[in-house]
N, C-alpha and C positions, 0 to 999 in steps of 0.2 A: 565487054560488060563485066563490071565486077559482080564476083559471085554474093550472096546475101548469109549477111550472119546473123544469127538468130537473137534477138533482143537488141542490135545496133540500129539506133537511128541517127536521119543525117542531122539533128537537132540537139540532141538529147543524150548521145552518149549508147551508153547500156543502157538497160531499165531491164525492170519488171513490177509485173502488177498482178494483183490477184484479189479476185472478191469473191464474198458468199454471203447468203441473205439467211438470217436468223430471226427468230420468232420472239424478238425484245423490241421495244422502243428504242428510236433513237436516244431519247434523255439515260435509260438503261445499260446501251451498248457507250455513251460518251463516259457515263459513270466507272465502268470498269476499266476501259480500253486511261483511264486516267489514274486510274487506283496505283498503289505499289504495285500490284500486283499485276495488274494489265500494263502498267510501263513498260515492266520487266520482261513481256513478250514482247514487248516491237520497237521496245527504243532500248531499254539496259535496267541497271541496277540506280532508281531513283526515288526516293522519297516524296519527289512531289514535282509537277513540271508549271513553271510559272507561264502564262498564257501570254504576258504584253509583249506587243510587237516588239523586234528586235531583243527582247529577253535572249539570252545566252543559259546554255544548261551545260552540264558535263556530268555521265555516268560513274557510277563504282570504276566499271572497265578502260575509262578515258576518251569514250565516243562525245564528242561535242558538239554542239551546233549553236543555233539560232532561230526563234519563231521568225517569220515571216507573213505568215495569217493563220488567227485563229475565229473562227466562227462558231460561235457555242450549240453545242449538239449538231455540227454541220461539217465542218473541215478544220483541218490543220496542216499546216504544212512548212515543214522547215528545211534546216542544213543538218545532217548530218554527217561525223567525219569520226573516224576512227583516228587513234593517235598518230600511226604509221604512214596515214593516208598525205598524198601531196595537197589536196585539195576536196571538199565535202560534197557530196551528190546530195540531191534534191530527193525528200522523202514527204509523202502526202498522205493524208489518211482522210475521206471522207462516208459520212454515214448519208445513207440516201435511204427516204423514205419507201420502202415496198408495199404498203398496203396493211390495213387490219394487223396494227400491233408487231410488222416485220419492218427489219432494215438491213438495208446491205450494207454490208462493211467494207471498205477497199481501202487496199494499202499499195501505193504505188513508190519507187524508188527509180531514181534516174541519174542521170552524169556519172554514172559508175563507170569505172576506170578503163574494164575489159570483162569478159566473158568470168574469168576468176570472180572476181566481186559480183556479177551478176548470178554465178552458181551460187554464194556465198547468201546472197539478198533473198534470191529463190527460198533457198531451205530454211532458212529464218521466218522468213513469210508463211511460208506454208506452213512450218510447225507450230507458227504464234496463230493460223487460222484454226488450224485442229484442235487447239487448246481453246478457243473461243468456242469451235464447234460441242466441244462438251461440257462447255461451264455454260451453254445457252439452250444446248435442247433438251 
């Protein structure tokens, strides 16, 4: 039996995900998590990210992708690929309604390469929640 490693699946590569439920609206949380400035935690350095399908972006840094779906104030979920990368892992981001003016935020990333990229996804994630965590409470 092969041993199990932590974020491999037989589907999907690497991954990781992480949510947290904050005390804004969905339309609130879509507004930032799209700003300069919310780009800037979870996708790079961009002025502005064009929502039609199949739209192509590329950051300051050279991260590139492609929408795939966007659902306003609901989901989004693209390619994202760094320059160096062989090929781009799947990055999703949906807001879920929690009740009385809360929503979860989730950011999930997958098709990542190995354990490297998924340490790599991790600490990104987590630092761009922390930073949400205190621009919302």
């Amino acid at each position: 039996m092969e041993a199990r490693v932590v974020g491999k699946t037989k589907s999907a590569g690497f991954q990781f995900g992480i949510r947290r439920t904050f005390p804004v609206s969905r339309e609130e949380a879509w507004a930032f998590l799209l700003s300069p400035e919310g780009l800037r935690l979870w996708l790079g350095e961009l002025a502005s990210l064009d929502l039609q399908i199949k739209g192509t972006y590329e950051t300051k840094e050279g991260t590139t992708g492609e929408i795939r779906v966007a659902k306003l104030h609901e989901q989004l979920r693209l390619t994202w690929r760094k320059a160096d990368w062989d090929k781009p892992s799947t990055y999703q981001i949906r807001l879920l309604d929690a009740g009385e003016g809360k929503t979860t935020v989730a950011f999930h990333q997958e098709q990542l390469s190995g354990p490297h990229e998924r340490e790599n996804a991790k600490r990104r994630l987590e630092a761009a929640m922390a930073v949400l965590s205190g621009k919302f409470s």
